[in-house]
C-alpha positions, -999 to +999 in steps of 0.1 A: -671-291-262-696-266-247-692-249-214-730-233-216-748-228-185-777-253-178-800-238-143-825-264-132-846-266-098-862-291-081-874-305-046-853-327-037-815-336-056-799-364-050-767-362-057-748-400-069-771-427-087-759-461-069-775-484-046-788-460-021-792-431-049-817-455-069-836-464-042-842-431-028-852-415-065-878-442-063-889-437-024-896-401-031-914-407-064-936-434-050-945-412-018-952-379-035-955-386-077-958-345-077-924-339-062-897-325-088-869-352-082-836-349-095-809-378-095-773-365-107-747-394-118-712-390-128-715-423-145-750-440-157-772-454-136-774-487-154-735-495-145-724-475-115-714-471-083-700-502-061-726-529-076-719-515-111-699-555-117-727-576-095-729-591-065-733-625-052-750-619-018-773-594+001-747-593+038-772-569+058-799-591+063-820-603+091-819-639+087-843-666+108-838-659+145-822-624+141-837-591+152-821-556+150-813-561+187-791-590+175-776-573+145-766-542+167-745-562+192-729-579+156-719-548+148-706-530+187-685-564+183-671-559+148-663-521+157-646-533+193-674-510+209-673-477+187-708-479+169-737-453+163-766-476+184-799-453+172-780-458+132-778-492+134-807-501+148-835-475+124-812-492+093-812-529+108-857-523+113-854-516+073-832-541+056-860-572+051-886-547+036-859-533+012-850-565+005-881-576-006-888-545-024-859-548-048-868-585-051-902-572-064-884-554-092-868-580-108-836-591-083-832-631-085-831-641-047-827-680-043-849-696-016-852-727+006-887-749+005-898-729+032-894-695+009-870-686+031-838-669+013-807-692+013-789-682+039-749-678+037-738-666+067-755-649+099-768-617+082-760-626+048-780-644+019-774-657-014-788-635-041-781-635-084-772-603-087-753-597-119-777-574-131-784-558-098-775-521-110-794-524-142-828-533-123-820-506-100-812-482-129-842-491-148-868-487-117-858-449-112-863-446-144-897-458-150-905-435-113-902-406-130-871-392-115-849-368-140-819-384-142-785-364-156-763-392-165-729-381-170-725-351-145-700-348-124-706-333-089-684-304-077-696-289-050-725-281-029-745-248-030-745-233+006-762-198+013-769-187+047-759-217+063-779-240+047-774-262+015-800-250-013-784-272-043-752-282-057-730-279-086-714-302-115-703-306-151-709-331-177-681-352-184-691-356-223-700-323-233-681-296-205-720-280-195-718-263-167-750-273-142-763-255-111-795-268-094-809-252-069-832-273-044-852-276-013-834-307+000-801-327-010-793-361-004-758-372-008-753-410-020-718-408-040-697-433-023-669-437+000-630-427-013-613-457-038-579-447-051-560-427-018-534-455-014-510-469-041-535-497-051-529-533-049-523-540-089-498-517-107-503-498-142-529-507-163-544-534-137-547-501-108-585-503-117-588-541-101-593-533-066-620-543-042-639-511-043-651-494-069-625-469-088-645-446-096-657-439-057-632-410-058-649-395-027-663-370-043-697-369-020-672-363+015-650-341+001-683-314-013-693-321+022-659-307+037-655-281+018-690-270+027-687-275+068-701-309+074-688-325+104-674-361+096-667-389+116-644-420+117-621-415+090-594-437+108-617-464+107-604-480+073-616-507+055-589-530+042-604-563+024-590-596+025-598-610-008-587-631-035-552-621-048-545-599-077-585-608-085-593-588-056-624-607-054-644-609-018-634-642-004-666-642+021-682-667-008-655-695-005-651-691+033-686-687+042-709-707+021-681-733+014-665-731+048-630-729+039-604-726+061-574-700+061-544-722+053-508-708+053-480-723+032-474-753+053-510-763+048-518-755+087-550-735+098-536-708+113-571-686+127-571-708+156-539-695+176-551-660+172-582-664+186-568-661+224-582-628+226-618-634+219-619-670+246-618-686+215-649-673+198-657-660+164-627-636+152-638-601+140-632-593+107-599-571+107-589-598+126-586-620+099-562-603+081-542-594+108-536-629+112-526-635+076-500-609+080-489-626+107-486-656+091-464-638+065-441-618+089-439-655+104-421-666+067-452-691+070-469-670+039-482-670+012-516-680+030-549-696+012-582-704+014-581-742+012-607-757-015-589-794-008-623-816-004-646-792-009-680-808-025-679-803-061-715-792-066-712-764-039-679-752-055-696-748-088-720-727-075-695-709-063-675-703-095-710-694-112-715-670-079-677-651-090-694-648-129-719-623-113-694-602-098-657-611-099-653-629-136-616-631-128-618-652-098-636-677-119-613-678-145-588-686-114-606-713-104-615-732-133-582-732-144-574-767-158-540-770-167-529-750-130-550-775-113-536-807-129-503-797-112-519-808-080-531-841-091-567-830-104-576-815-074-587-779-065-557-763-053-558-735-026-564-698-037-543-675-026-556-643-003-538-612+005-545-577+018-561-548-009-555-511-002-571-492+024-608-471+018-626-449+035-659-463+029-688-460+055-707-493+042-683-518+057-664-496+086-674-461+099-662-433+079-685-405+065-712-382+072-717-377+111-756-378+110-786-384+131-814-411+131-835-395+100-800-391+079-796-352+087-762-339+085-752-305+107-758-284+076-793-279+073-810-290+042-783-315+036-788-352+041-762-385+037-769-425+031-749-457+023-711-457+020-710-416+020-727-421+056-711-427+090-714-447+125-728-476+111-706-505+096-716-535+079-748-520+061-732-533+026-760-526-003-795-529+013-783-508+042-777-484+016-812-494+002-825-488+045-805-454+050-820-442+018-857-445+027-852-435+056-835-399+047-863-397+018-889-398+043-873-371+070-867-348+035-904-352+025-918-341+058-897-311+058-903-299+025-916-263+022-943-252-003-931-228-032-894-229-053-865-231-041-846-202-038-823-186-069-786-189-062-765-164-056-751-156-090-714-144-075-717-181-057-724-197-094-700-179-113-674-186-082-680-220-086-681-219-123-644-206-126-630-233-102-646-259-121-633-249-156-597-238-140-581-265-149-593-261-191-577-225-191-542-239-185-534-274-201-504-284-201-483-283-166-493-316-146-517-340-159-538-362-128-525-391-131-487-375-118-506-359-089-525-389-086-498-416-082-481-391-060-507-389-034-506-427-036-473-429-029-472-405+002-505-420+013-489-459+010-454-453+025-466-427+054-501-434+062-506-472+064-508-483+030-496-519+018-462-513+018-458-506+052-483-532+066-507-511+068-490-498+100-483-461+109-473-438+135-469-399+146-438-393+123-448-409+098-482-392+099-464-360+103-445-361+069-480-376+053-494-339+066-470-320+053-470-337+018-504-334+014-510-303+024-479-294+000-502-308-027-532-288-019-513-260-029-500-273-059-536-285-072-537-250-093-511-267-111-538-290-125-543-288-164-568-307-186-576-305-228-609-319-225-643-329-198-630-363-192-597-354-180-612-321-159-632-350-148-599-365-136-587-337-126-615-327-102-610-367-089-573-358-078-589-328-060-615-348-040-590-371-030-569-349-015-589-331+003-601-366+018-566-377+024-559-348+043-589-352+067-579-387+070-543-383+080-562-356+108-583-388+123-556-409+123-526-387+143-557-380+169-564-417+180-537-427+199-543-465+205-547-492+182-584-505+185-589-517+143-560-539+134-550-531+099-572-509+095-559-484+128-526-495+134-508-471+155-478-483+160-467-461+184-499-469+209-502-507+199-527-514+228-563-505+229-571-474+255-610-476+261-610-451+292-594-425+266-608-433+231-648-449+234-653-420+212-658-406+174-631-386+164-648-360+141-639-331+122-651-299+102-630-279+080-620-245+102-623-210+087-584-212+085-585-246+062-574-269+086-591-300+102-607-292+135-615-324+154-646-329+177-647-357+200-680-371+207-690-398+232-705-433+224-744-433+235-749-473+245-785-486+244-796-510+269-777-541+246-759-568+264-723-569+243-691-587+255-662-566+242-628-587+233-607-583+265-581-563+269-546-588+268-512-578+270-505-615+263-528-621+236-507-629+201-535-609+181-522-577+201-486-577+193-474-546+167-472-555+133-438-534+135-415-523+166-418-489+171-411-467+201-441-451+215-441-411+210-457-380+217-464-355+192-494-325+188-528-332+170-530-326+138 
């Protein structure tokens, strides 16, 4: 192993090599082939980030009759009014164009005989997309870009205020890297791995989200001042049990229907609150708890009747992503128990994420992708106030953050860092090499999970929390931070690990921060105060937000919803409504911010 010093420069770094990293690597090539561009990656390009598996369908996408008008009042709906309007609608202009742009390098896309895309549900299409990363990969590639595959991001680079490069290590060979640049983008992910996860021991890794999303990206941004936004607003999926795969391809494009264990469609009674319309997605699972809490669980998604041909699409959809799920459903011998015909699949609740792609959680930006530090920039899952962009929102945010970065590129080098910074930096990087031995990751690890799952939400509990419980979440992880010196590792991989454990717990404490502070329930699941189990919308139409105080702790900013002229119907407020009773009794309390 070699801990030598490697110094590079370049124009613009971007920091994480997924969907939004790729793209952006490209963008900047394309627009300026002289720039020096720099793409860091933890893992390789070819196989990383959340589509490192596949995907089965492109679901942020402007289909026949939509408009970004449309797609914004989808998504003030979906976030029960709580929504960045100028985000959502620069991101919802891009999508098509990206679309087609990735289609152009080599992405299968299946189309009508109109040449219209195949559309699965109202911003969703049908794409074949097993080999989505590699095509992505493989187009930075050819652009030029340098790519360092393998390096681990640590920290950001901040001098005078404003972000000049960042810092990392590789997890093969222990260099040390410092790159100094005019502009940073930060495309790393959201935070996998926080709560006890939904599959024990070896199996942790099958989750919904990507394991690897450590929340690394949010956690450099903390430490370096950013202001973030939205944390509470977790994203719990509803998926295929112990496959954990997405069940939006057997309930959208086969239209099946939530069954509990009596075989009864159970959406229905919930949908009081919304005049029977179109639940929103947390809603979903909320009702499936229900349904448990009820004694009428397990609950399914019924494939009773379902036509043959479209089911077998469906399986060969799951190969491209979810390989497990297929194995689940072509299982003969389990489905000649019920008579040769497809039995239900069971669903269930995952683990919660902070993950700005499908809720809110990240980066608080503006419209060209700027975050409060100068020089510093944010897209896809690692960005906030805008949900539902999936993977060509990524693809949108990223252009559209290369493009602000480009116009505001200076002429020259960038500037040398500060060699006390780098050799700062250096030492907390390699800490945990100079003492192995004491407490490996995976103890702290599985320890945050623990405190995060039975205090902050997690599965055991329902997902549901209140201020006690939040309070002795604080306390333990603020216990930890201190105890992260503690930290040993023999070799890169496990400082890899180790620097993981780190990242997480400086998320988890930020989290637990946005959570005590909004004192309603508006998210069910995924912000279940159980303490304030009604929605309060004269007191919380805002972002909770935070940056990092000169004293360590969370300071939290609350900033006010900005509404463009959209005509939205919110769901009503109902005391009477079943969706709005607590998932569990609990007195309401006071109790002081975090």
């Amino acid at each position: 192993m070699s801990t030598d010093h490697v110094e590079l420069a370049c124009d613009l770094l971007i920091i994480g090599g997924g969907a939004a990293g790729c793209v952006a690597a490209v963008e900047a090539r394309e627009r300026d082939p002289s720039l020096r561009v720099l793409l860091m990656e933890k893992a390789h390009v070819y196989r990383s980030g959340c589509l490192a598996a596949g995907i089965s369908a492109l679901n942020a996408y402007l289909t026949i009759g939509e408009t970004p008008g449309s797609f914004l009042r989808y998504a003030i709906r979906e976030t029960v009014g709580v929504v960045r309007d100028d985000l959502t609608l620069s991101m919802a202009r891009e999508l098509n164009a990206q679309v087609k742009r990735v289609e152009d390098w080599g992405l299968p896309i299946p189309r009508d005989e109109m040449g219209a895309p195949l559309k699965r549900g109202r911003a969703s299409i049908k794409i074949f997309g097993e080999r989505i990363k590699p095509i992505l990969g493989k187009r930075a590639e050819a652009s030029g870009v340098t790519i360092l595959n393998r390096v681990n991001a640590t920290g950001l680079a901040v001098h005078d205020g404003k972000v000049v490069g960042a810092y990392g290590f590789g997890v093969r060979d222990g260099r040390f890297y410092s790159v100094r640049a005019k502009s940073v983008l930060v495309c790393t992910g959201g935070a996998a791995g926080l709560y006890r996860p939904s599959n024990p021991g070896v199996a942790a890794h099958r989750m919904w989200y990507s394991p690897f999303n450590t929340g690394a990206g949010l956690a450099m941004g903390i430490r370096a001042g950013a202001e973030m936004t939205s944390f509470e607003f977790r994203f719990i999926p509803l998926r295929i049990k112990d496959a954990m795969a997405p069940t939006g391809e057997i309930a959208q494009w086969l239209g099946a229907q939530q069954i509990n264990a009596r075989g009864e469609a159970y959406l229905e009674k919930y949908y009081e609150h919304l005049g029977g319309k179109r639940m929103l997605t947390q809603d979903r699972l909320y009702a499936t708890l229900m349904e448990h809490r009820a004694g009428r669980g397990p609950c399914y998604l019924d494939l009773r009747g379902i036509n043959p041909r479209k089911l077998e699409g469906t399986i060969a959809a799951y190969l491209s992503m979810a390989p497990s799920s297929a194995m689940i459903m072509s299982d003969e011998a389990y489905y000649a128990g019920h008579g040769g015909e497809m039995a239900p699949v069971e669903i269930a609740g995952g683990e919660p994420h902070v993950v700005g792609g499908h809720g809110l959680s990240g980066y608080w930006i503006d419209s060209s992708r700027r975050s409060n530090l100068p020089g510093l920039y944010a897209a896809g899952d690692v960005a906030g106030g805008v949900p539902k962009k999936y993977a060509s929102g990524a693809w949108a945010e990223a252009v559209i953050a290369v493009r602000a970065m480009i116009d505001e590129l200076r002429p020259g080098d960038p500037p040398p860092l500060p060699e006390a910074d780098v050799a700062r930096e250096r030492q907390r990087v390699f800490a945990p090499l100079s003492q192995p031995g004491p407490v490996p990751a995976r103890e702290l690890e599985e320890r945050l999970q623990k405190i995060m799952d039975e205090y902050a939400g997690g599965i055991s509990v329902q997902y549901g929390y209140a201020e006690g419980t939040l309070r002795i979440a604080k306390l333990h992880v603020e216990r930890m931070l201190g105890e992260l010196d503690a930290l040993g590792a023999t070799t890169p991989y496990e400082l890899m690990h180790c620097h993981e454990v780190i990242d997480r717990v400086e998320v988890a404490r930020t989290l637990i921060a946005h959570m005590t502070h909004r004192r309603e329930t508006r998210w069910h699941c995924y912000q279940e105060r159980l303490d304030y189990p009604e929605r309060d919308d004269e007191r919380f139409m805002i972002f909770v937000n935070s940056v990092l105080g000169e004293d360590g702790v969370p300071r939290i900013i609350e900033r006010p919803v900005q509404r463009t002229s959209v005509d939205v119907v919110l769901p009503p407020l109902s005391d009477g409504a079943v969706i709005r009773k607590p998932l569990i009794s609990s007195p309401r309390s006071g109790g002081e911010d975090v």
